[in-house]
DRENDO-1510 file (C-alpha; in Angstrom, 1 decimal, always signed):
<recs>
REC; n; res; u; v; w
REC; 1; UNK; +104.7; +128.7; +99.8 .
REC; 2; UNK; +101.7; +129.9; +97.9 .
REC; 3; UNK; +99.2; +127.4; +97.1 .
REC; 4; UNK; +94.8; +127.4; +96.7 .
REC; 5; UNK; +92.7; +125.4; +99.3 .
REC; 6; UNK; +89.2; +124.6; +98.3 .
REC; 7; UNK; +88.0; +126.0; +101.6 .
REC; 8; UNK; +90.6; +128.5; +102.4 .
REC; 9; UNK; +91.3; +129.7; +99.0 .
REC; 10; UNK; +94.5; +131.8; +98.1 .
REC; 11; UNK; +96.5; +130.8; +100.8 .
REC; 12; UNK; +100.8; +131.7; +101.8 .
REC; 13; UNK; +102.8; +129.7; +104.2 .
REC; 14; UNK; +105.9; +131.7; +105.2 .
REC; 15; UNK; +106.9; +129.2; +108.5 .
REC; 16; UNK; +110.3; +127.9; +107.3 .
REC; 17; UNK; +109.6; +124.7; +109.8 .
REC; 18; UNK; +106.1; +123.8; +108.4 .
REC; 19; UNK; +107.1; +124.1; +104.7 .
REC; 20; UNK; +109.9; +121.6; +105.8 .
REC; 21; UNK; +107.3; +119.1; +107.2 .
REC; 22; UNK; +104.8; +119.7; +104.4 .
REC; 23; UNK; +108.1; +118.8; +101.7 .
REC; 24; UNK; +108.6; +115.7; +103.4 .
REC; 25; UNK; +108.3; +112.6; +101.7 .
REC; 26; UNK; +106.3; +111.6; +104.2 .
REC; 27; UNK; +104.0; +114.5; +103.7 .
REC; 28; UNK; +103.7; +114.6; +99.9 .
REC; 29; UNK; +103.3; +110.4; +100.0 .
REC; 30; UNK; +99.6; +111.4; +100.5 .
REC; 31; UNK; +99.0; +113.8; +98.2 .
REC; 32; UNK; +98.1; +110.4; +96.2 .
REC; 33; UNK; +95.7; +109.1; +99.0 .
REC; 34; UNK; +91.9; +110.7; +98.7 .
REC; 35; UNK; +89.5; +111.0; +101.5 .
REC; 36; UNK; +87.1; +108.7; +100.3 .
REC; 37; UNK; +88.3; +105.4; +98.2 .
REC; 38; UNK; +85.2; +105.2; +96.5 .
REC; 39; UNK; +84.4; +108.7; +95.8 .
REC; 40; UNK; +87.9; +108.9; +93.9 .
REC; 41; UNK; +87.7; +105.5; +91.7 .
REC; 42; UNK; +83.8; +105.4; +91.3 .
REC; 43; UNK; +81.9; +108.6; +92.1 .
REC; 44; UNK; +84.3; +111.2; +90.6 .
REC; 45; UNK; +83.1; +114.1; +92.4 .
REC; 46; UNK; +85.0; +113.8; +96.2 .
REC; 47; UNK; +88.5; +114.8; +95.2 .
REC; 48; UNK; +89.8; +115.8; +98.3 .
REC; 49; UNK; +93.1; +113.9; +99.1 .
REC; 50; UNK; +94.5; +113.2; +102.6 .
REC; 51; UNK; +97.1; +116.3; +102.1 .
REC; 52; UNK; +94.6; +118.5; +101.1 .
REC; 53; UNK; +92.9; +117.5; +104.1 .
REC; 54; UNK; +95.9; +117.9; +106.9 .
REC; 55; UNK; +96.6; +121.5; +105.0 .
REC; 56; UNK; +92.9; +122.5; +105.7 .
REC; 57; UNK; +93.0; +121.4; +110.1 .
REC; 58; UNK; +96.3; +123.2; +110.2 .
REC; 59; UNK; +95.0; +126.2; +108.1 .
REC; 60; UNK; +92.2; +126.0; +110.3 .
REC; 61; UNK; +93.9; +125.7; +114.0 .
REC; 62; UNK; +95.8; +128.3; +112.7 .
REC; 63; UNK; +93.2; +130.8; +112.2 .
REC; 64; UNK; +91.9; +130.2; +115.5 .
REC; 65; UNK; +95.2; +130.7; +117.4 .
REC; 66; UNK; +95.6; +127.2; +118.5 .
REC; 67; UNK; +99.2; +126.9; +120.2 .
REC; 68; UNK; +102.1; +125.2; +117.4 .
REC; 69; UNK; +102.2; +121.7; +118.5 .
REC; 70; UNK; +98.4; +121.6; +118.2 .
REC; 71; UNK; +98.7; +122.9; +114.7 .
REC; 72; UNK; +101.6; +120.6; +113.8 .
REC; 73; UNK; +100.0; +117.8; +115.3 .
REC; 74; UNK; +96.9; +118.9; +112.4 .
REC; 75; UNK; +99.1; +119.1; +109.9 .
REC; 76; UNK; +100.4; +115.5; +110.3 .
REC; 77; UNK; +97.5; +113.6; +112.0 .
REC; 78; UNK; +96.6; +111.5; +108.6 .
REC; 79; UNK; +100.4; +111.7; +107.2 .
REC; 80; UNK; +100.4; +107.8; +108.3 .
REC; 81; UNK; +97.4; +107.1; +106.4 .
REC; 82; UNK; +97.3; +104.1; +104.2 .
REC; 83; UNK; +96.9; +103.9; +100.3 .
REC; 84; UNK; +93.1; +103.1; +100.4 .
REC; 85; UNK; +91.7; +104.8; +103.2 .
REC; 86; UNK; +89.6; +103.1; +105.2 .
REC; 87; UNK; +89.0; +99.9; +102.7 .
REC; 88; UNK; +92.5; +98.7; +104.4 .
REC; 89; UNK; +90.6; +98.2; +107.4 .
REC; 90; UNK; +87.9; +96.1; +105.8 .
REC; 91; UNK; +90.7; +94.4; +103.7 .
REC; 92; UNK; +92.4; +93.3; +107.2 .
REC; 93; UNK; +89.5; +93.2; +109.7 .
REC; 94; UNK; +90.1; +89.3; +110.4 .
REC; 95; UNK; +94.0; +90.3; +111.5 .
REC; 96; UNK; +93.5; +93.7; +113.0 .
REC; 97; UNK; +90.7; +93.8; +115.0 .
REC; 98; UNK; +89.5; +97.2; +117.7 .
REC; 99; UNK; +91.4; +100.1; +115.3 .
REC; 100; UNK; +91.6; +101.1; +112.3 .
REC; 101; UNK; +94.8; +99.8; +110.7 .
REC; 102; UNK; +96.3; +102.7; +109.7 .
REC; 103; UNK; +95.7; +104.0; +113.9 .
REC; 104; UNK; +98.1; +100.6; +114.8 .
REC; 105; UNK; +100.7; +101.9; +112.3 .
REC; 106; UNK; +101.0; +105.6; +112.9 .
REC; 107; UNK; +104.2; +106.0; +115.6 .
REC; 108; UNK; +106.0; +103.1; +113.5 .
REC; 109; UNK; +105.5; +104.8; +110.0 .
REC; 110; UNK; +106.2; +108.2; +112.2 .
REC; 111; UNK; +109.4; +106.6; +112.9 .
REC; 112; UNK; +110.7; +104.2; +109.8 .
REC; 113; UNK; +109.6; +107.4; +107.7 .
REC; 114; UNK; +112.0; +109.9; +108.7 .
REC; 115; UNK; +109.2; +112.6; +109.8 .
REC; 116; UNK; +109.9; +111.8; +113.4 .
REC; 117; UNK; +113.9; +112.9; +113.4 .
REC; 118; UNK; +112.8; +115.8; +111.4 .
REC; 119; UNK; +110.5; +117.5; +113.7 .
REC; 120; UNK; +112.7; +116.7; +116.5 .
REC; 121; UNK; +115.5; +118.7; +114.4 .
REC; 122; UNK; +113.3; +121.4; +113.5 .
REC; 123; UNK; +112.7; +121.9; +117.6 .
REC; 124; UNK; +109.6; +120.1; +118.7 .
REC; 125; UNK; +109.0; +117.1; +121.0 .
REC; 126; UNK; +107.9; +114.4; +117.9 .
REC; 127; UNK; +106.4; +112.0; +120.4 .
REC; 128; UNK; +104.0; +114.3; +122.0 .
REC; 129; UNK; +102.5; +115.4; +118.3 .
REC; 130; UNK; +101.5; +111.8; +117.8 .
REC; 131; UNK; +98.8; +111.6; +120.4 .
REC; 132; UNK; +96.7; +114.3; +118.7 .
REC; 133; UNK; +93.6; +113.4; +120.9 .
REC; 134; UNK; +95.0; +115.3; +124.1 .
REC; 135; UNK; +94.7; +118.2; +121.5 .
REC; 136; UNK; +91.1; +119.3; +121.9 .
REC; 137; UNK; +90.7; +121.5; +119.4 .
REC; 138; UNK; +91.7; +118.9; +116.6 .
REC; 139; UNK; +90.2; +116.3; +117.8 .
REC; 140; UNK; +87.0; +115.1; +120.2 .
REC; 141; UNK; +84.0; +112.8; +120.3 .
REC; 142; UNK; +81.0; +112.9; +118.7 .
REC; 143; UNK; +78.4; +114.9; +119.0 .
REC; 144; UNK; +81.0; +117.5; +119.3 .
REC; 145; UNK; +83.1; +119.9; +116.8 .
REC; 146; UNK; +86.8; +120.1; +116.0 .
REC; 147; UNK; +89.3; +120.7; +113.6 .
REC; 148; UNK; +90.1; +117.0; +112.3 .
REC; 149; UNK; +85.5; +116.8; +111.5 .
REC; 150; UNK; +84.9; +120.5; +110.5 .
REC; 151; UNK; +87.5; +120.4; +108.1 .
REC; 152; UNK; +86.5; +117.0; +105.9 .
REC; 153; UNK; +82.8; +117.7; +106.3 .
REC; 154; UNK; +83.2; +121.6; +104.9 .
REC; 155; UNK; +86.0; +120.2; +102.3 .
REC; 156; UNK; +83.4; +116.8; +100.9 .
REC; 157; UNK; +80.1; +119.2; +101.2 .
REC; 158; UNK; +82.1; +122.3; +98.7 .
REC; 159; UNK; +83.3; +119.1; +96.9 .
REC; 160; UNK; +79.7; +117.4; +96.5 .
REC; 161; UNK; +77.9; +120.9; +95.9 .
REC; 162; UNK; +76.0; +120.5; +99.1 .
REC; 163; UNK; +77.3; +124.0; +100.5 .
REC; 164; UNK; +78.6; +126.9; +98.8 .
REC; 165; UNK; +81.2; +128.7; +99.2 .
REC; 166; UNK; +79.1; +131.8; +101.1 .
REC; 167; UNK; +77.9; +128.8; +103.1 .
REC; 168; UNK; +81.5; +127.8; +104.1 .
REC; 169; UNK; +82.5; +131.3; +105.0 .
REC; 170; UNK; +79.2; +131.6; +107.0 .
REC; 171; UNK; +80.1; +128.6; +109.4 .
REC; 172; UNK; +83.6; +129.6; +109.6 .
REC; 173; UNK; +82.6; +133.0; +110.8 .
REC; 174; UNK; +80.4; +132.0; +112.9 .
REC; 175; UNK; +83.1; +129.5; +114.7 .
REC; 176; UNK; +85.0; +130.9; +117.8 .
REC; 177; UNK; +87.2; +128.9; +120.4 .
REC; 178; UNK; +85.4; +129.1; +124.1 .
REC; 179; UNK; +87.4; +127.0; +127.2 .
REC; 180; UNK; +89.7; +125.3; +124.6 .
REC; 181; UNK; +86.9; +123.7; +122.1 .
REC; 182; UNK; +85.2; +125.3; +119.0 .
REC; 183; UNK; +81.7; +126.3; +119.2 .
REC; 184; UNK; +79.4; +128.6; +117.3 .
REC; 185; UNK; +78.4; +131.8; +118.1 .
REC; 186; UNK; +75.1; +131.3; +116.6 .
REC; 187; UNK; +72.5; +129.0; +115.7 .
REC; 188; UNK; +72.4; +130.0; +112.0 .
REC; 189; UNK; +76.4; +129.0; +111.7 .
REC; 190; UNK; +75.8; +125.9; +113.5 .
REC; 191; UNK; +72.6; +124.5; +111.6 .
REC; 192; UNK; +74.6; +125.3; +108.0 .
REC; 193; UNK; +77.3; +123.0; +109.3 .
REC; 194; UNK; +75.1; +120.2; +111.1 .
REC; 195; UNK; +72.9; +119.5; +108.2 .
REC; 196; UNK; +76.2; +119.3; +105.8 .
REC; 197; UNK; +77.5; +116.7; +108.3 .
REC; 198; UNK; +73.7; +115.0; +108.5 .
REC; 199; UNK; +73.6; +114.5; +104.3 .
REC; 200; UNK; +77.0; +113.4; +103.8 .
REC; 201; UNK; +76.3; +110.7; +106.6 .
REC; 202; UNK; +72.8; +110.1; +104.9 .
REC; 203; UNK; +74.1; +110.4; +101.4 .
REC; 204; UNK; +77.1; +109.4; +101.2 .
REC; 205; UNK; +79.3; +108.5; +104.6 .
REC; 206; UNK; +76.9; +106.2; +105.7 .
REC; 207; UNK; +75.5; +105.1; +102.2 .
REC; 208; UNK; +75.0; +101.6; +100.9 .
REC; 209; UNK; +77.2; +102.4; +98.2 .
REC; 210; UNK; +79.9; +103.5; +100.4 .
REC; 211; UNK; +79.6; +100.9; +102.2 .
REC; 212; UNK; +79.3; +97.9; +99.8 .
REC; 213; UNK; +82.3; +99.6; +98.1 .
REC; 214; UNK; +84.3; +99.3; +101.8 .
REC; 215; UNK; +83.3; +95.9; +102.1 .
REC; 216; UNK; +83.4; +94.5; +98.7 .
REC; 217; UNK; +86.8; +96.3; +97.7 .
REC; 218; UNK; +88.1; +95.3; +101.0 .
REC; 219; UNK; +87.9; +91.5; +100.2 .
REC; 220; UNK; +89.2; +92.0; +96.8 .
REC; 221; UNK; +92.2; +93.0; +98.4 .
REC; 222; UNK; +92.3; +90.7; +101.2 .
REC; 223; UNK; +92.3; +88.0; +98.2 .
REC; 224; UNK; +95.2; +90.2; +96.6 .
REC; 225; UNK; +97.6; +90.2; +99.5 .
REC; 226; UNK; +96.2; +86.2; +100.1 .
REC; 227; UNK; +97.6; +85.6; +97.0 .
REC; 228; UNK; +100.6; +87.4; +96.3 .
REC; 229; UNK; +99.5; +90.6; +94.2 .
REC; 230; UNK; +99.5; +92.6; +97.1 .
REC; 231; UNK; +101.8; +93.3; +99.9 .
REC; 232; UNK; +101.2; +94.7; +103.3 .
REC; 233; UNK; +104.2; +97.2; +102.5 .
REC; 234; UNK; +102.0; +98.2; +99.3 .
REC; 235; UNK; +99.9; +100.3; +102.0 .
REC; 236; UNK; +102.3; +102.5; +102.7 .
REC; 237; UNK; +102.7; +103.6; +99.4 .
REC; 238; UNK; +99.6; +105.3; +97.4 .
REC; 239; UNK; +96.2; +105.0; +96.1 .
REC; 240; UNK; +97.1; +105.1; +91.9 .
REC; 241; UNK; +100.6; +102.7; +92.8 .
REC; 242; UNK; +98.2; +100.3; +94.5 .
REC; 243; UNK; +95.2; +100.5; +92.4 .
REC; 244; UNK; +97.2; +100.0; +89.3 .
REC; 245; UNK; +99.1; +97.0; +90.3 .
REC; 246; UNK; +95.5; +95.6; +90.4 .
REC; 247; UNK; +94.5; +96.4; +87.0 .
REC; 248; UNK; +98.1; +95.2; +86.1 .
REC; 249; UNK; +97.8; +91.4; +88.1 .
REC; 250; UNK; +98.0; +88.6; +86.0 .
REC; 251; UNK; +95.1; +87.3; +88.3 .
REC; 252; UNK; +91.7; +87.0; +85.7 .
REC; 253; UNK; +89.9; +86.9; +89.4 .
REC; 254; UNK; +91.2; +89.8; +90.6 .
REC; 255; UNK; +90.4; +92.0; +86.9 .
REC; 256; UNK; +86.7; +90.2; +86.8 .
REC; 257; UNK; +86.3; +91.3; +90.2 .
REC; 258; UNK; +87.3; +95.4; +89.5 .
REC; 259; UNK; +85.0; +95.1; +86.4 .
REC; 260; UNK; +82.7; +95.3; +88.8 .
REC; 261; UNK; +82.2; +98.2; +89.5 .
REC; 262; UNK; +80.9; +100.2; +86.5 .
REC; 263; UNK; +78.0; +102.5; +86.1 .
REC; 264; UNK; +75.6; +99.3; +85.9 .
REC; 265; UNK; +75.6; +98.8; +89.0 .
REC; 266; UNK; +73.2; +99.8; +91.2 .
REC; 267; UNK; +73.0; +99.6; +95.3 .
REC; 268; UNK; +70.9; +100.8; +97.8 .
REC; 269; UNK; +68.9; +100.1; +101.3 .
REC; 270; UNK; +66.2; +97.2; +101.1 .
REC; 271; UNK; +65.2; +96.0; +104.4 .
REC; 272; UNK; +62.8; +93.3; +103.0 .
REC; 273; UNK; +65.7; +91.5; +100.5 .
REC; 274; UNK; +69.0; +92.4; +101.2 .
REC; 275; UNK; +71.9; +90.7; +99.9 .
REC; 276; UNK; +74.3; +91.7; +102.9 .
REC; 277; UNK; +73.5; +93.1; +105.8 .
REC; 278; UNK; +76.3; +95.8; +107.3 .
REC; 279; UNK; +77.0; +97.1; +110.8 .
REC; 280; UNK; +76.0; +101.0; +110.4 .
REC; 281; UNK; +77.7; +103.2; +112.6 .
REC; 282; UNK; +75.6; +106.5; +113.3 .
REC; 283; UNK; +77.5; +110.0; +113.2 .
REC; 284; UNK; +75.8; +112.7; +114.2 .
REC; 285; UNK; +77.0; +116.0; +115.2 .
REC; 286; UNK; +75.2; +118.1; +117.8 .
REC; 287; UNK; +77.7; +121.5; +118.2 .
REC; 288; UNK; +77.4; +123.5; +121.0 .
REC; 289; UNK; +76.6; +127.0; +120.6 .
REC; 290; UNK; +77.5; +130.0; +123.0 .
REC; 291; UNK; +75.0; +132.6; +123.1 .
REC; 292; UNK; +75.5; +135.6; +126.1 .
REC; 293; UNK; +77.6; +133.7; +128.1 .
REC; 294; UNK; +76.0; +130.2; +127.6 .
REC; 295; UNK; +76.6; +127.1; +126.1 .
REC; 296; UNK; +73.6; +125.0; +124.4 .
REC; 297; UNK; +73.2; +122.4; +122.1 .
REC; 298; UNK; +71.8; +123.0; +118.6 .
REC; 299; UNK; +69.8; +120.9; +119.4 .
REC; 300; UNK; +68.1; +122.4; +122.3 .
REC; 301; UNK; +68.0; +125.4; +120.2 .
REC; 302; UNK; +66.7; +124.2; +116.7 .
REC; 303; UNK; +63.4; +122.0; +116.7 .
REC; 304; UNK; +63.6; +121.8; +113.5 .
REC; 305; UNK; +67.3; +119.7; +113.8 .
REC; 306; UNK; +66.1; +118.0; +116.9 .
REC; 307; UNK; +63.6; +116.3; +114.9 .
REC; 308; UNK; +66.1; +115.7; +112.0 .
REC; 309; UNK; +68.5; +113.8; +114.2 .
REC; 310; UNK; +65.6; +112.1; +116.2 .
REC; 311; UNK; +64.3; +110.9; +113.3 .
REC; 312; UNK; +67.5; +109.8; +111.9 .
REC; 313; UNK; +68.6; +107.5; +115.4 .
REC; 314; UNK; +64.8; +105.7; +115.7 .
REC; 315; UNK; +65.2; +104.7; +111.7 .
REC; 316; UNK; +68.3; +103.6; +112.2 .
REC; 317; UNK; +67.9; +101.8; +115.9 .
REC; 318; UNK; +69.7; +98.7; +115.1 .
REC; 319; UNK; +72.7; +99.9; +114.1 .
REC; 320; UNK; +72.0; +97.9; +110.5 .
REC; 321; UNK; +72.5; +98.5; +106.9 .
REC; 322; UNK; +70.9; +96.3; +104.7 .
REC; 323; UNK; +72.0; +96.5; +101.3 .
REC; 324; UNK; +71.1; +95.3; +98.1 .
REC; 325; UNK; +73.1; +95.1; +94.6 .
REC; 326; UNK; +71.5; +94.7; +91.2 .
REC; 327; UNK; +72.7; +95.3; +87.8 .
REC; 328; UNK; +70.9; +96.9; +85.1 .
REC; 329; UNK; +70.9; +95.7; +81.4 .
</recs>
């Protein structure tokens, strides 16, 4: 199985068992479901789909010689992920509270899709692939590094122009595996990736677009499945089947309401006069870095990106987006 990743490039699969899993229906469901809702209906520029996504942390734990059920459990950690992204937890907030939605559904879709008899056939234990977080190199907290985060930051900052691709390469030389988590070998590696991850969160992650378009988009929807256009099945399938049974609805509210969003509008912070004021969760990476024989933070290392995340935590103490939306004539 040939095929080009973004951040891998030319790229062959010759496992028999993972090009089984990646044929699954289950697998190529979310070849139609992109990263960011927004940046694929509005923004244009984030094309990066869920698929490309669980291709990249599997081509990455791969690389690093993580063992197979960590790199099967990357392959498939998003393959439950609802048409929408995240906007499905907005849409549902008042009935699922504490996770996102598509978290609550994983085993069952896991099941009811057919992906769980599969990988038991093909010679693996399904159930323990589903609880990716006791795999360490795929996933961890914040302010650390791992597969599931270097490989959608790396994949949205080619996407967005932030890095190049001699910038990509640099941070995935400069990656090694140390007591069973990734770290970087040097500072250099480790600032390239950190500042990517700080300006999508500024720019984009933790935007006020993004997240007037999570809110907003998630209440049209709420009203859709409210009143009949939608159903909860309908997340299961994909972002164009959903999307388009919108634009199709016989409901004039729901077609006002996508009109919308065209390039008139216009959002952004404003503390003094906002029309809605948003919780804003703070992500911040801080990677450790292992440098003869021991581990520091990049931050201990760097004052220039202490005083970039510094900065970034006291402006944004209360946790609080504030947000307003104007359009232009």
């Amino acid at each position: 199985m040939k095929f080009y990743d973004i951040v891998w490039e030319e790229q062959e699969i010759s496992n028999k068992k993972v090009i089984q899993i990646i044929k699954h229906p289950a697998m190529q469901r979310i070849k139609k479901i992109w990263i960011s809702t927004y940046g694929y209906l509005y923004d244009l520029k984030r094309n990066a789909t869920r698929y490309d996504h669980c291709l990249g942390a599997y081509l990455l734990l791969k690389h690093f010689g993580a063992r197979d059920e960590e790199q099967l459990a990357g392959l498939i950690h998003d393959v439950s992920h609802t048409a929408l992204s995240h906007v499905s937890t907005y849409a549902f907030l008042g009935k699922y509270t504490g996770a996102e939605f598509h978290e609550m559904q994983h085993e069952k879709f896991y099941v009811s899709s057919g992906l769980h008899d599969l990988i038991k056939a093909l010679g693996y234990e399904p159930d323990l692939l589903l609880h990716e977080k006791q795999f360490t190199l795929l996933e961890n907290d914040l302010p650390d590094i791992c597969a599931d985060r270097l490989d959608y930051a790396l994949r949205d900052g080619l996407h967005l122009q932030i890095l190049s691709r001699q910038q990509v390469r640099q941070v995935l030389k400069g990656l090694i595996v140390h007591k069973n988590e990734f770290v970087f070998s040097n500072v250099e590696a480790a600032f390239t990736y950190s500042f990517n991850f700080f300006l999508l969160n500024l720019m984009y992650y933790g935007s006020a677009t993004e997240a007037h378009f999570n809110n907003d988009f998630g209440n049209l929807v709420k009203y859709a499945v409210k009143n009949k256009v939608l159903r909860e099945s309908d997340w299961f399938t994909d972002d164009i089947y959903l999307t388009n049974k919108l634009k199709k609805s016989k409901n004039m509210k729901i077609r006002a309401w996508l009109g919308k969003y065209n390039n008139r509008m216009a959002v952004y912070e404003d503390k003094e006069n906002p029309d809605e004021i948003y919780p804003k969760k703070i992500r911040i990476v801080d990677p450790k870095i292992l440098i003869k024989g021991s581990l520091a933070r990049l931050s201990e290392l760097s004052s220039a990106y202490e005083k970039i995340i510094n900065d970034y935590k006291k402006n944004h103490e209360k946790h609080e987006l504030p947000v307003k939306v104007i359009y232009r004539d």
